[in-house]
C-alpha positions in Angstrom: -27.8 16.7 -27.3 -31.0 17.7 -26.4 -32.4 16.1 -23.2 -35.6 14.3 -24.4 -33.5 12.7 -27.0 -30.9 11.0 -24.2 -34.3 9.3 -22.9 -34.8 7.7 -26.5 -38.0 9.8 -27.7 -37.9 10.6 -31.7 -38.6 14.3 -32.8 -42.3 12.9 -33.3 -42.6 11.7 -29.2 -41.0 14.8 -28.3 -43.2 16.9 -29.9 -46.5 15.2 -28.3 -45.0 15.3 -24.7 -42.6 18.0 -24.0 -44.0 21.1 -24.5 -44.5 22.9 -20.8 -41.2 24.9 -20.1 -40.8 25.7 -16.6 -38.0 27.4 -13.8 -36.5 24.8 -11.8 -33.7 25.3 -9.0 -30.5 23.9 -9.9 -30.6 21.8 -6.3 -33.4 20.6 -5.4 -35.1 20.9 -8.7 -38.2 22.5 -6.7 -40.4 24.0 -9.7 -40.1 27.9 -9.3 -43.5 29.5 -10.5 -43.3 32.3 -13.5 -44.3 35.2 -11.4 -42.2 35.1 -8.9 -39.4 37.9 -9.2 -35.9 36.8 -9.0 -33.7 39.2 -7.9 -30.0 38.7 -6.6 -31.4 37.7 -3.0 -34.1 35.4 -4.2 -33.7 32.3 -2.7 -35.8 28.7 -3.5 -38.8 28.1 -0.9 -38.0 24.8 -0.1 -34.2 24.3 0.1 -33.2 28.1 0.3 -30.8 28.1 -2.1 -30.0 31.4 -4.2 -31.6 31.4 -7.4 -29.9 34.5 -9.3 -26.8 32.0 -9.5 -25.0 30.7 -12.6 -26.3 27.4 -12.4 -29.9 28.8 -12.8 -29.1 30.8 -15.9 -29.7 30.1 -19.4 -25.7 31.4 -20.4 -24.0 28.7 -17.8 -22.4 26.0 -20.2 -19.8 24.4 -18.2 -17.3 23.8 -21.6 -17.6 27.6 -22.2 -15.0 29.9 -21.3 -15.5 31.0 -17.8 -18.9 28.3 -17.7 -20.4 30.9 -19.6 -21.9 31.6 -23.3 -22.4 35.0 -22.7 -18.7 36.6 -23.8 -19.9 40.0 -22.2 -20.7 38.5 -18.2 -17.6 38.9 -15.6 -16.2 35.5 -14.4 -18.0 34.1 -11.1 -16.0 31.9 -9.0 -18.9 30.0 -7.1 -21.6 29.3 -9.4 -24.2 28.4 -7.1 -24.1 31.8 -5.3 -26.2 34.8 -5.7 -24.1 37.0 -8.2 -24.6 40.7 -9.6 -24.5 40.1 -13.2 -26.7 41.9 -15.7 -27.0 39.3 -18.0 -29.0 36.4 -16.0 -31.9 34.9 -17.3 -33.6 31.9 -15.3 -33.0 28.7 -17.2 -36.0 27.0 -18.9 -36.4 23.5 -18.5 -38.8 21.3 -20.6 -41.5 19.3 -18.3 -43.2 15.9 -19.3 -47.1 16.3 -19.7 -47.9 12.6 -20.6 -44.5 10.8 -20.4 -44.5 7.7 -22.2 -43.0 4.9 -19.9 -39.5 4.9 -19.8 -37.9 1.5 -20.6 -34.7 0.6 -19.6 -31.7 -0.5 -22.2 -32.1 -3.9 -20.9 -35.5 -4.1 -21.6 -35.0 -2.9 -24.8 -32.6 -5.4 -25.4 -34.3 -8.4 -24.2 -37.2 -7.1 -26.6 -34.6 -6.9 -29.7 -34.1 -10.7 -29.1 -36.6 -12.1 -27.7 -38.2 -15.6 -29.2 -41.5 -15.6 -30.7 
């Protein structure tokens, strides 16, 4: 399931607010600007953590064989680390540009049955 949908946003919302797609690293979830290169020893300014790693790539599914869509890629054991294979390609991630507020289920609840 898509990720704005998990937040309760119709295909209508979703289509007014998440449009942006950005790099993000898989820890700290520091945004990663478009132009900067990331080679096997690229590592995040602000928490240093390698971003030419499986959990950065746009093939890491962790139900696919080997936590990887790709069928092609050689099994990595740590997915965090910097790796050698061919086949990365830095994860996109969808940004909010004017993020509705987010109410919680119980809000939403006591709103379903709330007196008049």
């Amino acid at each position: 399931m898509h990720c704005c949908f998990q937040i309760g946003l119709t295909k209508i919302q979703h289509n007014m607010y998440f449009f942006d797609m950005m790099r993000r690293c898989h820890k700290c979830l520091n945004e990663i600007s478009d132009n900067v290169y990331t080679g096997r020893q690229s590592q995040c300014p602000v928490c240093s953590a390698d971003l030419h790693c499986c959990l950065n790539c746009s093939f890491y599914d962790a139900g696919a064989y080997n936590d990887c869509r790709e069928p092609q890629a050689e099994r990595v054991l740590d997915k965090a680390r910097s790796n050698f294979c061919d086949f990365f390609r830095f994860r996109q991630t969808e940004t909010l540009s004017d993020a509705p507020s987010q109410n919680t289920p119980g809000d939403k609840l006591e709103a379903l049955f709330k007196k008049s």
